[in-house]
Backbone of each chain as ProteinMPNN parsed JSONL, in Angstrom:
{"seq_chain_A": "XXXXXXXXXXXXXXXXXXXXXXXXXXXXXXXXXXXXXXXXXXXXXXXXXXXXXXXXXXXXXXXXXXXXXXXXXXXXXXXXXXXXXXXX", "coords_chain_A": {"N_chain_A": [[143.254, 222.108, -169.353], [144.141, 218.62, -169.716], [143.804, 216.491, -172.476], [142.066, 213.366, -171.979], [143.323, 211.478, -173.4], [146.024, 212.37, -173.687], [146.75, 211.878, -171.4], [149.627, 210.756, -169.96], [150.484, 207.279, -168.184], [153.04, 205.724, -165.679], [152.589, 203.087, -165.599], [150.967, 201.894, -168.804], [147.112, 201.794, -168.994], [145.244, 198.957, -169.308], [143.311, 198.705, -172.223], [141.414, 196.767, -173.407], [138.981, 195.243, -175.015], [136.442, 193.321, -172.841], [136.304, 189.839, -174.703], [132.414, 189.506, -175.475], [130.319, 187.452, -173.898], [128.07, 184.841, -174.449], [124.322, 183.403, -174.688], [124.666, 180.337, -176.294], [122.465, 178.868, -176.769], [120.189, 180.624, -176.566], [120.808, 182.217, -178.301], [120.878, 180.726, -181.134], [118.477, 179.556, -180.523], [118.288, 177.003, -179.735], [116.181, 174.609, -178.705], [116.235, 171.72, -177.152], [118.227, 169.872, -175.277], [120.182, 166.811, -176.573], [120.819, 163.891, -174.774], [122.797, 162.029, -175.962], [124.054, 163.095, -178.128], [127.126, 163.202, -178.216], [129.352, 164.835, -178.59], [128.847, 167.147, -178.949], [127.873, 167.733, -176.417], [131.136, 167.651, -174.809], [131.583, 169.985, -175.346], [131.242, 171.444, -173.222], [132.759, 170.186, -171.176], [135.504, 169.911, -169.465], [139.116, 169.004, -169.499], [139.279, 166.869, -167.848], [136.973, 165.913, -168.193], [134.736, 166.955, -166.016], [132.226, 169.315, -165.145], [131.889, 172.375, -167.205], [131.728, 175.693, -165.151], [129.179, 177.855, -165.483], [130.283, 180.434, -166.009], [132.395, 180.475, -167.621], [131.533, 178.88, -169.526], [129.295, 180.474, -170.505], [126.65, 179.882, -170.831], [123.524, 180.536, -170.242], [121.302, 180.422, -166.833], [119.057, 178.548, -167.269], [119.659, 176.543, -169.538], [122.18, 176.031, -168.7], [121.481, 174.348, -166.409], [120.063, 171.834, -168.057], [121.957, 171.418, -169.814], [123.364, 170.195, -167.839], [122.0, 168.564, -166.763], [121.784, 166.65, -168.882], [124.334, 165.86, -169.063], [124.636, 164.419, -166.796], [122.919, 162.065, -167.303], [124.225, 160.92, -169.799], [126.863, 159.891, -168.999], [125.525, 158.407, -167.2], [125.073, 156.32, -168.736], [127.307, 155.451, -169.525], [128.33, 156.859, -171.886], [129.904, 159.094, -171.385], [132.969, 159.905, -169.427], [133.4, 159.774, -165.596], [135.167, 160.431, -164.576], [138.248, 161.005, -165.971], [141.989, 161.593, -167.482], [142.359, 162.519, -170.232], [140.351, 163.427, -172.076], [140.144, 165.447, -174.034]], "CA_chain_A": [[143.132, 220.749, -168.836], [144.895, 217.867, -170.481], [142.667, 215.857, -173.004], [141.659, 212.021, -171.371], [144.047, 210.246, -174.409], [146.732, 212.697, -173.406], [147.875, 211.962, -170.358], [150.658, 209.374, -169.866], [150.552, 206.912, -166.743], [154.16, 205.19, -165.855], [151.79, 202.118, -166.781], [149.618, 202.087, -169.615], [146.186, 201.25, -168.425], [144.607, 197.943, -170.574], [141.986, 199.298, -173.068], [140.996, 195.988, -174.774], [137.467, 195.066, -174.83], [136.488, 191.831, -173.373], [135.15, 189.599, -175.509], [131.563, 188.963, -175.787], [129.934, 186.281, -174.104], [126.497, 184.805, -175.115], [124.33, 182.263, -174.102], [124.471, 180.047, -177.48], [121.164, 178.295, -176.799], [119.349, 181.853, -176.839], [121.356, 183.056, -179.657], [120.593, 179.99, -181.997], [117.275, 178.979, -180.395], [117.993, 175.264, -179.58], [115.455, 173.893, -177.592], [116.6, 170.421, -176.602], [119.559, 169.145, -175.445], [120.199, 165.366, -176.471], [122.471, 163.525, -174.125], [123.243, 161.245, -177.008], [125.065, 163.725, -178.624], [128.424, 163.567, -176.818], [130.188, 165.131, -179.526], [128.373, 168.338, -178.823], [128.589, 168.043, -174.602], [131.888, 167.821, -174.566], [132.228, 171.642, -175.036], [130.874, 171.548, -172.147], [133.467, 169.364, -170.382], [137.234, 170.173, -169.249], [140.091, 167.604, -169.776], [139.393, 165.901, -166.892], [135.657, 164.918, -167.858], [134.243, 167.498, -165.09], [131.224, 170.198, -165.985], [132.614, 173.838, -166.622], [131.047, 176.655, -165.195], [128.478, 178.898, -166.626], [130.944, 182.007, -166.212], [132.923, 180.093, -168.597], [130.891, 178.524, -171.014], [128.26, 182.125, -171.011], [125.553, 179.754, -170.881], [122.078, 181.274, -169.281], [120.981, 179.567, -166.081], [118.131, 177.282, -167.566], [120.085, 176.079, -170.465], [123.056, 174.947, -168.129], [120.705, 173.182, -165.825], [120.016, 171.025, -169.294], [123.022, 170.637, -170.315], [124.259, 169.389, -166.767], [121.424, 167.275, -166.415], [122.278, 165.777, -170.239], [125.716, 165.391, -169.204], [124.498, 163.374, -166.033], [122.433, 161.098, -168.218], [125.211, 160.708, -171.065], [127.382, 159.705, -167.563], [125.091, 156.999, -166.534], [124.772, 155.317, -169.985], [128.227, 155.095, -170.107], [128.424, 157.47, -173.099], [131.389, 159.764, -171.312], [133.247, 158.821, -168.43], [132.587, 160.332, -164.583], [136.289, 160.635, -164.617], [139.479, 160.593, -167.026], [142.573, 162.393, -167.6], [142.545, 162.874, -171.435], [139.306, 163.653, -172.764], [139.94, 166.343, -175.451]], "C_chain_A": [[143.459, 219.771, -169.941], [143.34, 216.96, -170.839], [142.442, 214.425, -171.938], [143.066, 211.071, -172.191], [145.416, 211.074, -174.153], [147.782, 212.141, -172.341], [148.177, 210.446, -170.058], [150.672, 209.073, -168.612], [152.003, 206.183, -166.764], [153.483, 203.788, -166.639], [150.412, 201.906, -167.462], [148.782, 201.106, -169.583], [145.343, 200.106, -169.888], [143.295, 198.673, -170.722], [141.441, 198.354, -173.438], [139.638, 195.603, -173.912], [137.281, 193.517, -174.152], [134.88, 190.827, -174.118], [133.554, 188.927, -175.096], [130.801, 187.548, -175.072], [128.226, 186.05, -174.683], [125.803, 183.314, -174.522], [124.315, 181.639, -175.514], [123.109, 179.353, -177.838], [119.858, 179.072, -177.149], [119.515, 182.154, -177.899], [120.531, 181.886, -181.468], [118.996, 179.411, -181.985], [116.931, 177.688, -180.455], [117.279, 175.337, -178.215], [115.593, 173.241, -176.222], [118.235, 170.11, -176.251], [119.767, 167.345, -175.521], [121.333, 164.935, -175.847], [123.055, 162.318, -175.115], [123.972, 161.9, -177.8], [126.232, 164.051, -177.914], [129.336, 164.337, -177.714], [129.823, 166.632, -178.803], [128.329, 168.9, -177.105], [129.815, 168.016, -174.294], [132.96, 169.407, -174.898], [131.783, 172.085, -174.051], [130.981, 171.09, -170.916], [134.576, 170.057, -170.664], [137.839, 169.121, -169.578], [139.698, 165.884, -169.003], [137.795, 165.41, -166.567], [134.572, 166.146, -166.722], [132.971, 168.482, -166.175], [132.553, 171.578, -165.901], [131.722, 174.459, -166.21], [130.329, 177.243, -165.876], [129.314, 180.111, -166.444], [131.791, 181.516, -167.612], [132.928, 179.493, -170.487], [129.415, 179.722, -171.303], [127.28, 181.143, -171.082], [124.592, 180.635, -169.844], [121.621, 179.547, -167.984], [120.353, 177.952, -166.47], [118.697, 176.631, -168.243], [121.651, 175.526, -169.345], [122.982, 173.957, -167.413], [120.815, 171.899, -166.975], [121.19, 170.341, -169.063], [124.047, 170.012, -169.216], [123.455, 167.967, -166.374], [121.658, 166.198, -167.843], [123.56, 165.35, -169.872], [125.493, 163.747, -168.281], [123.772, 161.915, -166.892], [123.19, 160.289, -169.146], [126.363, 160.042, -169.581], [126.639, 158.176, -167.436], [124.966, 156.02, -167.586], [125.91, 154.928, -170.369], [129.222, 155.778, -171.483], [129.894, 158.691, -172.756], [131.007, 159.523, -169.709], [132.973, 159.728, -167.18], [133.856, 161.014, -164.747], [137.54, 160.232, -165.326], [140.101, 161.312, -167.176], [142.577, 162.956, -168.986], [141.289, 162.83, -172.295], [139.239, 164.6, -174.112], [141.148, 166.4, -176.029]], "O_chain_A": [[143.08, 220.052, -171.079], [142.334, 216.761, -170.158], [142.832, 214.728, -170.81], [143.666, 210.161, -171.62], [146.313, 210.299, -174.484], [149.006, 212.003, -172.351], [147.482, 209.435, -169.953], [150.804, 209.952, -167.76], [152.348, 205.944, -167.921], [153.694, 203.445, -167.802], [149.273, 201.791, -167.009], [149.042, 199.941, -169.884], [145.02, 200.445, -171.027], [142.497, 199.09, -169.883], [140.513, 198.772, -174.131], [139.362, 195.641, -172.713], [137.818, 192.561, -174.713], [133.65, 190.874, -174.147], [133.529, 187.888, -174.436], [130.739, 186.561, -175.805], [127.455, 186.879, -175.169], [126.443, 182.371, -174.055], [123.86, 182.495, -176.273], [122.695, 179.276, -178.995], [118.85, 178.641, -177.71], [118.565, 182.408, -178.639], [119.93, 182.299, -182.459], [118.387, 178.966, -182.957], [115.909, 177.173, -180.909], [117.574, 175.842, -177.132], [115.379, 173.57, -175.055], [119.189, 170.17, -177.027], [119.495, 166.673, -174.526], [122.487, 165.293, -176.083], [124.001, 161.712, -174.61], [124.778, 161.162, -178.367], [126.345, 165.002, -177.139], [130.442, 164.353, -177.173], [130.69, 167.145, -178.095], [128.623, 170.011, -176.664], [129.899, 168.46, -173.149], [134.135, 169.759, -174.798], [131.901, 173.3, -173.891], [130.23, 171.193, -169.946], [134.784, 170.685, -171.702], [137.159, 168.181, -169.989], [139.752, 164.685, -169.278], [137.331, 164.882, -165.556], [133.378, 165.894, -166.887], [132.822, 168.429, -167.395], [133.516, 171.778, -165.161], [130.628, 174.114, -166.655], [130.654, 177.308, -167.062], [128.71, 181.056, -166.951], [131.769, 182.248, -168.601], [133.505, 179.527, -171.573], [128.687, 179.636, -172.291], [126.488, 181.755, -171.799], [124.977, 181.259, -168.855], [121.632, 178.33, -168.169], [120.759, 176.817, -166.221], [118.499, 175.495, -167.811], [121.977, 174.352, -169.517], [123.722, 172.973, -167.386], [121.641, 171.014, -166.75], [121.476, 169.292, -168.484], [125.141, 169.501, -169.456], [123.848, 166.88, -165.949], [121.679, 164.979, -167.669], [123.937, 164.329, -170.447], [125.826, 162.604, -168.595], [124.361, 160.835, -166.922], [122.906, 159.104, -169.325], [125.748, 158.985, -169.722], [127.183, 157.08, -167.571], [124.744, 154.853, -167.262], [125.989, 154.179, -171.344], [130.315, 155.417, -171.919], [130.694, 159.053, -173.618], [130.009, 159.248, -169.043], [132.229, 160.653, -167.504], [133.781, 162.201, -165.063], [137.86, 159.047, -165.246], [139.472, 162.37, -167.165], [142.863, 164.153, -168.938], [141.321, 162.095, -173.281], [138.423, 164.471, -175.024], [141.295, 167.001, -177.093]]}, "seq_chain_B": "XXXXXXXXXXXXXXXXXXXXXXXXXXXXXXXXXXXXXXXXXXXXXXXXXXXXXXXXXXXXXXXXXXXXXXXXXXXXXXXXXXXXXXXXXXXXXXXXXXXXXXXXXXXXXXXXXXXXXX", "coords_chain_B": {"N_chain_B": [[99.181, 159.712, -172.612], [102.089, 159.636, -173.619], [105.508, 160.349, -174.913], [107.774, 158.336, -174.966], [111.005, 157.626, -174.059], [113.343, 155.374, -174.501], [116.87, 153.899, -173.268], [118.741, 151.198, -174.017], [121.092, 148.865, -172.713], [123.276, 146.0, -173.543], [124.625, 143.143, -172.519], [127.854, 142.735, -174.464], [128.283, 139.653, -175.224], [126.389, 138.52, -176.585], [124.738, 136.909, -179.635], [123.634, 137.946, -182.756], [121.168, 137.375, -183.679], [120.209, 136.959, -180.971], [120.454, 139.486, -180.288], [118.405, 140.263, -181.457], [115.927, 138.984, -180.992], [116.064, 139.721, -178.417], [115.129, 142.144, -178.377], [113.036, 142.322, -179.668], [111.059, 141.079, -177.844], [110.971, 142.906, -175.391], [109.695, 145.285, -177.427], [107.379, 143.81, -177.996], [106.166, 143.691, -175.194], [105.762, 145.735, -174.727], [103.96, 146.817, -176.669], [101.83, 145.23, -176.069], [101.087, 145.856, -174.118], [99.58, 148.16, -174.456], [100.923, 149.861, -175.727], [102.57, 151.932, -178.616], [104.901, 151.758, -180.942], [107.337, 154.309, -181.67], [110.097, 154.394, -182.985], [112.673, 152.338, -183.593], [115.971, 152.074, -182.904], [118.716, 150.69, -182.905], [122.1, 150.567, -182.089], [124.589, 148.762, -181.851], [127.749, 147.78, -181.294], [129.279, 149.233, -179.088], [132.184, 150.893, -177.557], [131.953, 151.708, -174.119], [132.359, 154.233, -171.486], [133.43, 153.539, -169.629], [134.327, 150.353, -167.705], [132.057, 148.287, -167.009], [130.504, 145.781, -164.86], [132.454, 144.37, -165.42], [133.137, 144.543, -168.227], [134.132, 145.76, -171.228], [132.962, 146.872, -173.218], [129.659, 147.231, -175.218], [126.356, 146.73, -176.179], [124.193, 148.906, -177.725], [121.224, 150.13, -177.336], [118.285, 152.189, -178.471], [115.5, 153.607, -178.25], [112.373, 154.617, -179.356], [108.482, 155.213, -178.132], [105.752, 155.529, -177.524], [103.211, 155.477, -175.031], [101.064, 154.717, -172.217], [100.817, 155.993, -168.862], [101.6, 154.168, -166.877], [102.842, 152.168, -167.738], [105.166, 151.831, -167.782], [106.512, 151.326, -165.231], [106.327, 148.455, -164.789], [107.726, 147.853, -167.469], [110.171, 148.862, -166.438], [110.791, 146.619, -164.78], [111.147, 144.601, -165.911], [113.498, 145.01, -167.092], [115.017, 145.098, -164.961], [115.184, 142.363, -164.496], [115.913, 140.766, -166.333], [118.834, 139.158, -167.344], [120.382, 139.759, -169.318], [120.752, 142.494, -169.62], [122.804, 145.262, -169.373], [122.122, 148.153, -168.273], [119.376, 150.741, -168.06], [118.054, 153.467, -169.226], [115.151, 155.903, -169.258], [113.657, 158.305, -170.648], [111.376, 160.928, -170.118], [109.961, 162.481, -173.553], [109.572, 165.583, -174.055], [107.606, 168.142, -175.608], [109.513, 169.676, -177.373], [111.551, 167.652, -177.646], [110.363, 165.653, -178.516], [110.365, 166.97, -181.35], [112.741, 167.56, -181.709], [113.927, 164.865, -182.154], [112.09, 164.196, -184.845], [113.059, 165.481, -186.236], [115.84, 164.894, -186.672], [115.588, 162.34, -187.492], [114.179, 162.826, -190.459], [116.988, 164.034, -191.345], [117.222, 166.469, -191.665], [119.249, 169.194, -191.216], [120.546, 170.309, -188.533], [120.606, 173.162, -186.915], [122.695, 173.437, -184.527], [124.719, 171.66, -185.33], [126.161, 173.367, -187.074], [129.369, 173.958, -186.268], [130.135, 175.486, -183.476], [132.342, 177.187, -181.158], [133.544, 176.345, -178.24]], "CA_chain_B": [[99.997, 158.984, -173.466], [103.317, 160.02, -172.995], [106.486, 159.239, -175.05], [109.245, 157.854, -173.714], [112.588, 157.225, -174.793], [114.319, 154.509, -173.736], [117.886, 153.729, -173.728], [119.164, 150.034, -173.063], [122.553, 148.807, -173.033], [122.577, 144.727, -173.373], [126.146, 142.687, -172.808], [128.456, 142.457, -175.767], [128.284, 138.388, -175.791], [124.807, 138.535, -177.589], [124.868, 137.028, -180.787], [122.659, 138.951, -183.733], [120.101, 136.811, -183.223], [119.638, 136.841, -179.577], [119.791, 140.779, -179.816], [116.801, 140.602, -182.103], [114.724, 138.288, -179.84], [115.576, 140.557, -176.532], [114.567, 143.566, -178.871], [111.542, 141.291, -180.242], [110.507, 140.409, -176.991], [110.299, 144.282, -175.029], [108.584, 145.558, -178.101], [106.266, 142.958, -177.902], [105.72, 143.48, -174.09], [104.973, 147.172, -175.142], [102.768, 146.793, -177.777], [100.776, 143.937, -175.363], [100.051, 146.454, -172.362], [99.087, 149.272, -175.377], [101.442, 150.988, -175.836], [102.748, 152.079, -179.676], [106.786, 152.234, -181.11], [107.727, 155.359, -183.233], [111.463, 154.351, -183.736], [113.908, 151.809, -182.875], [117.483, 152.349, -183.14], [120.033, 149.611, -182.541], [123.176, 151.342, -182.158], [125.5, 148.19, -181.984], [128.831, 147.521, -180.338], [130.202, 150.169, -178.647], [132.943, 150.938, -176.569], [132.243, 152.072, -172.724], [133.885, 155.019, -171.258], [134.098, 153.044, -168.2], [134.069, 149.046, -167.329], [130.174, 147.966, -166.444], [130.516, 144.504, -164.592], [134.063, 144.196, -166.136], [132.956, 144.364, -169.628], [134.454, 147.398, -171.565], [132.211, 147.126, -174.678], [128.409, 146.541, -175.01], [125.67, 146.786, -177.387], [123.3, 149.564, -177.341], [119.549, 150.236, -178.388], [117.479, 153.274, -178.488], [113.662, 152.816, -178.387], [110.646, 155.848, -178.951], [107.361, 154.319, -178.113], [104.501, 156.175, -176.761], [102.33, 154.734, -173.848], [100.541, 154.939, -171.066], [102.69, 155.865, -167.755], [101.951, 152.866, -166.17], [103.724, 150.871, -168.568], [106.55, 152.149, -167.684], [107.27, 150.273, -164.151], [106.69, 147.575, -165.241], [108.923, 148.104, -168.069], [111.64, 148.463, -165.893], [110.945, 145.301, -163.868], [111.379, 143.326, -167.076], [114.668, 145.456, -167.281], [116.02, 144.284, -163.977], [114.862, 140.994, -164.261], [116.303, 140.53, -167.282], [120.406, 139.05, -167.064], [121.826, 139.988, -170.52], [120.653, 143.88, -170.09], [123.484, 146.338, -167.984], [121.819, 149.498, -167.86], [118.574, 150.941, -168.888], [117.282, 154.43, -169.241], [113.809, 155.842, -169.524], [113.403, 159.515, -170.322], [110.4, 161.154, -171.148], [110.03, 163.618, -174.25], [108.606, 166.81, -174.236], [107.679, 168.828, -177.504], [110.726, 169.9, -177.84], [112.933, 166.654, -177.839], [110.029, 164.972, -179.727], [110.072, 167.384, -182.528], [114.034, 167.29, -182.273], [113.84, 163.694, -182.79], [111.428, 164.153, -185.955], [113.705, 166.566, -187.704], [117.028, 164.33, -186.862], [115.218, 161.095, -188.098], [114.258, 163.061, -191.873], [117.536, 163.74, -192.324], [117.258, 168.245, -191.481], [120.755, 169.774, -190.902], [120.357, 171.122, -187.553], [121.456, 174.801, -186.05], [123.998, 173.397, -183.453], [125.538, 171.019, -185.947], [127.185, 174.286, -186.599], [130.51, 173.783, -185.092], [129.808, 176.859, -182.296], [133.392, 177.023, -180.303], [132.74, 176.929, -176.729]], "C_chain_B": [[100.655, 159.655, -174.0], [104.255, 159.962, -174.395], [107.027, 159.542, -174.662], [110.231, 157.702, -174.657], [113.533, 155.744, -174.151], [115.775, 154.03, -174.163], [118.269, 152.268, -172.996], [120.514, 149.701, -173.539], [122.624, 147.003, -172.428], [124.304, 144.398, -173.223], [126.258, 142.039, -174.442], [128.72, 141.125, -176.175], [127.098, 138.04, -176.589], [124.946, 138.388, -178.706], [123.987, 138.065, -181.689], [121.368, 138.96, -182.914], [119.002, 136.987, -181.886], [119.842, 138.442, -179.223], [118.318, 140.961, -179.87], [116.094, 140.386, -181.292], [114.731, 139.392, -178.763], [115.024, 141.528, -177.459], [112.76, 143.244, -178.706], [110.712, 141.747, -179.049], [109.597, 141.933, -175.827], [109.948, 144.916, -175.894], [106.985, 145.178, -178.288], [105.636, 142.799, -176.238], [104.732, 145.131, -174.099], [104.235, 147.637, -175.388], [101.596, 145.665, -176.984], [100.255, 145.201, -174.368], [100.172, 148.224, -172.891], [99.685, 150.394, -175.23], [102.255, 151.15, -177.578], [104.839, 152.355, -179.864], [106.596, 153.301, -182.198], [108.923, 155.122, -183.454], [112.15, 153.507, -182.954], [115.385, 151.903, -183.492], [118.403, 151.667, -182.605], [121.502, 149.988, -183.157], [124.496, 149.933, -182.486], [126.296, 148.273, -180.68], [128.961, 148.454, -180.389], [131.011, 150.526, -177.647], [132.125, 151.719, -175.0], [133.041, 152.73, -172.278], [134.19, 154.256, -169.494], [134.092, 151.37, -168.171], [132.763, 148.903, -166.421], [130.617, 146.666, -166.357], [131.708, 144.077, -165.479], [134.257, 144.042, -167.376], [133.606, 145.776, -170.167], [134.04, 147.856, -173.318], [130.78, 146.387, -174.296], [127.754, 146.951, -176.064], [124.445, 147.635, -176.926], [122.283, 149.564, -178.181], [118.771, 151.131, -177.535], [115.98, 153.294, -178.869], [113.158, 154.431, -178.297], [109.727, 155.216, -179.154], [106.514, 155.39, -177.463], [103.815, 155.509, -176.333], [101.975, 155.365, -173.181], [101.081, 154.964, -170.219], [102.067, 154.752, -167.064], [102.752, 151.968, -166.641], [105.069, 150.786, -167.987], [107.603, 151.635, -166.383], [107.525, 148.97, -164.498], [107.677, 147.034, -166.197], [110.616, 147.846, -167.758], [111.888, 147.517, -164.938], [111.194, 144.386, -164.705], [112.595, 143.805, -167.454], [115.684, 144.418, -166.118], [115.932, 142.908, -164.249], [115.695, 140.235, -165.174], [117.736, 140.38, -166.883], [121.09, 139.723, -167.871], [121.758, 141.818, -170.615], [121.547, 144.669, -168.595], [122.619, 147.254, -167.368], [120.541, 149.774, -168.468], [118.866, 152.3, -168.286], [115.932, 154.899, -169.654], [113.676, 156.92, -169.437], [112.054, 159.865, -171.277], [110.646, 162.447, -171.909], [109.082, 164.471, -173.934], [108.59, 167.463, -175.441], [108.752, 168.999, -177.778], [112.051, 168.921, -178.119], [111.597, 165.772, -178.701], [110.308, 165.776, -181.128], [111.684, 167.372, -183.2], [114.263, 165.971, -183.041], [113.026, 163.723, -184.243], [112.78, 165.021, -186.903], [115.031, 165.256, -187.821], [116.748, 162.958, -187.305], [115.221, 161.541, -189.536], [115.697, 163.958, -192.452], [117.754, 165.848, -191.587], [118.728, 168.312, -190.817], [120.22, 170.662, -189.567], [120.848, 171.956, -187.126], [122.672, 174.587, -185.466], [124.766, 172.24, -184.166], [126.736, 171.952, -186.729], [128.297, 174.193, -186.19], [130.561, 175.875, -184.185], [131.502, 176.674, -181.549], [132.571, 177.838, -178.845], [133.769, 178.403, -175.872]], "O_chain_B": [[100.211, 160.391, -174.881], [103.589, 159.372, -175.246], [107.201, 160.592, -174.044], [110.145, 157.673, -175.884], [114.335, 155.657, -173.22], [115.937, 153.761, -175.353], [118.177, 152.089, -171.781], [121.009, 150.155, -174.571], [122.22, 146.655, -171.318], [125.151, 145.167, -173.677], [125.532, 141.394, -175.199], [129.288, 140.99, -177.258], [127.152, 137.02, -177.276], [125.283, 139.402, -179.317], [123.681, 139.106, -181.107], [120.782, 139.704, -182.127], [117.781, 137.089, -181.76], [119.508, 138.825, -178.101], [117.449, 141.406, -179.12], [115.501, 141.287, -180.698], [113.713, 139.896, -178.288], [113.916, 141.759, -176.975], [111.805, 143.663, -178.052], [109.835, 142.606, -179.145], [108.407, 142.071, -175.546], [109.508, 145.87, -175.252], [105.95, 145.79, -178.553], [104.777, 141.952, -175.995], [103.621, 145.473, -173.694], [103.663, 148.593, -174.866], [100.528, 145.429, -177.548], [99.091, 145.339, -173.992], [100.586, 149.184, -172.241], [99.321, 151.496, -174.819], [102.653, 150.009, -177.814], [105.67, 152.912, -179.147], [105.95, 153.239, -183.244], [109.202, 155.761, -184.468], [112.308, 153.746, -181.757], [115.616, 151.74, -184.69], [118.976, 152.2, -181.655], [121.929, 149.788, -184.295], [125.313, 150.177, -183.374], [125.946, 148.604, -179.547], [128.875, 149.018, -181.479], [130.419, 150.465, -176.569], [131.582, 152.719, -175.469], [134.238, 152.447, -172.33], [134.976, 154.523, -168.584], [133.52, 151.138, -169.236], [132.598, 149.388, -165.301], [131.096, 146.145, -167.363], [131.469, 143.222, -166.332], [135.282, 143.523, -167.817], [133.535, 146.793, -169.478], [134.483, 148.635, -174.162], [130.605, 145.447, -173.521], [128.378, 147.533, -176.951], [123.746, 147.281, -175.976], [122.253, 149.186, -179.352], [118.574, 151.019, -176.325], [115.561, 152.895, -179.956], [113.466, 155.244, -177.425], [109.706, 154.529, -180.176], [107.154, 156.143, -176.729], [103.485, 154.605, -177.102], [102.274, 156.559, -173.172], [102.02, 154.17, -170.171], [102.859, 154.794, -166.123], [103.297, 151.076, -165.99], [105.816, 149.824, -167.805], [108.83, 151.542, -166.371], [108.625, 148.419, -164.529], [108.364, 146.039, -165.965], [111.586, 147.256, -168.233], [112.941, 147.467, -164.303], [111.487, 143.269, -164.277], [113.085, 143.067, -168.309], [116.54, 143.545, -166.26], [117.013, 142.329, -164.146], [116.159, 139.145, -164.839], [118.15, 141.26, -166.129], [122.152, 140.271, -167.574], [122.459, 142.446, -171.409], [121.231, 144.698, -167.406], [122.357, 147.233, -166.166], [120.356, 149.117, -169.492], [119.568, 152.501, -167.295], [115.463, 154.197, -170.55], [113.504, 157.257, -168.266], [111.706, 159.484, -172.395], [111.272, 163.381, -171.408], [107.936, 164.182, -173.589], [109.503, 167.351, -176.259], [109.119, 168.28, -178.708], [113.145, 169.222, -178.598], [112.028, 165.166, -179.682], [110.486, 165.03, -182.091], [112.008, 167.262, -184.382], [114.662, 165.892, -184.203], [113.643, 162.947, -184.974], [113.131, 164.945, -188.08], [115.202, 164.703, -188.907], [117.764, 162.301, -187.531], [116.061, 160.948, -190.212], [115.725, 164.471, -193.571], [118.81, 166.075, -190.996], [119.169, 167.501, -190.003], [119.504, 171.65, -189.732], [121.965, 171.614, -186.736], [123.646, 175.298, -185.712], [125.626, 171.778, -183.417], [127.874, 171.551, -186.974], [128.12, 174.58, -185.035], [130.973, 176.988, -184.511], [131.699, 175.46, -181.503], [131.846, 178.773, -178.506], [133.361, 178.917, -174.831]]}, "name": "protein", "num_of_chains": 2, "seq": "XXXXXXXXXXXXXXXXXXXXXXXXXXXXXXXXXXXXXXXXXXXXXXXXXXXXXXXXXXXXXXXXXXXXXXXXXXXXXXXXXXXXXXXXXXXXXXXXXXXXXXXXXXXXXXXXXXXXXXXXXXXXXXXXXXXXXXXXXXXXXXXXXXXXXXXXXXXXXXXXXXXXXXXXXXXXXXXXXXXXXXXXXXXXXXXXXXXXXXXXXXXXXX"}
């Protein structure tokens, strides 16, 4: 019987790992989120100002709640916009 | 006895002066119906990512005070009432955003200042 790494398919099946996500709030052990820091929510915005997903940004449930309700806050103060094409 | 945070956002025709006084004046409404300030922060002019009443710059100020929650309607009836102030906010802290606030007032290099890529 042919080894596993032996045998050739017409196409060779992707091996690569994918990478890693994490929540970073767990990993580092931040608490708080300040919606005054817009510097730091906007990794947590797309181009167009919108939230991203948690599949995308690997946050953990509770910690994206936060940081959606910080965004909304940072939103109403004027601090980043509801909507814009060129944000990053 | 709570704290609060408050965020106000006043129009950008306000000379110095007449920031101070509006500052003056809700500190002094604060401190009258016992309630205490731990930090004010007068941010200045700053741009608007949007147009508020067709203005596209205003002057912001950041208040921590600890009180009593009643204060706090009232508070924001001297907000509305008020002409030269756009926007307020009023969030309250919990241990964890007071103690953030203590470290980022002395100055402590914080974890997520890190640059983390999202």
């Amino acid at each position: 019987m042919a080894k596993a790494n032996e045998i050739k398919y017409l196409t060779a099946i992707k091996q690569e790992q994918p990478k890693k996500k994490f929540c970073r709030f767990k990993k580092y052990g931040i608490k708080y989120i300040d919606y005054k820091d817009i510097e730091f929510l906007k990794k947590f915005l797309n181009e167009q100002g919108k939230l991203l997903p948690r599949r995308l940004t690997g946050n953990s449930l509770k910690y994206q709640r936060k940081v959606s309700i910080a965004i909304k806050k940072a939103r109403q103060m004027a601090l980043l916009p509801f909507v814009t094409d060129l944000l990053k | 006895m709570n704290n609060y945070e408050l965020m106000a956002i006043f129009t950008p025709v306000l000379s110095e002066d007449e920031f101070k006084a509006s500052q003056k004046k809700y500190t002094d409404f604060i401190e009258a119906n016992g309630g205490t300030i731990t930090y004010s922060n007068p941010w200045g002019l700053k741009s608007l990512a949007y147009p508020i009443q067709k203005k596209t710059t205003a002057i912001y100020w950041v208040l921590e005070y600890s009180a009593p929650s009643d204060l706090n309607e009232k508070l924001k009836v001297q907000f509305l009432r008020d002409d030269q102030s756009l926007r307020h906010l009023i969030t309250v802290l919990d241990k964890h955003a007071v103690e953030y606030n203590a470290k980022k007032r002395s100055g402590v290099k914080h974890s997520d200042t890190e640059k983390v890529e999202a």
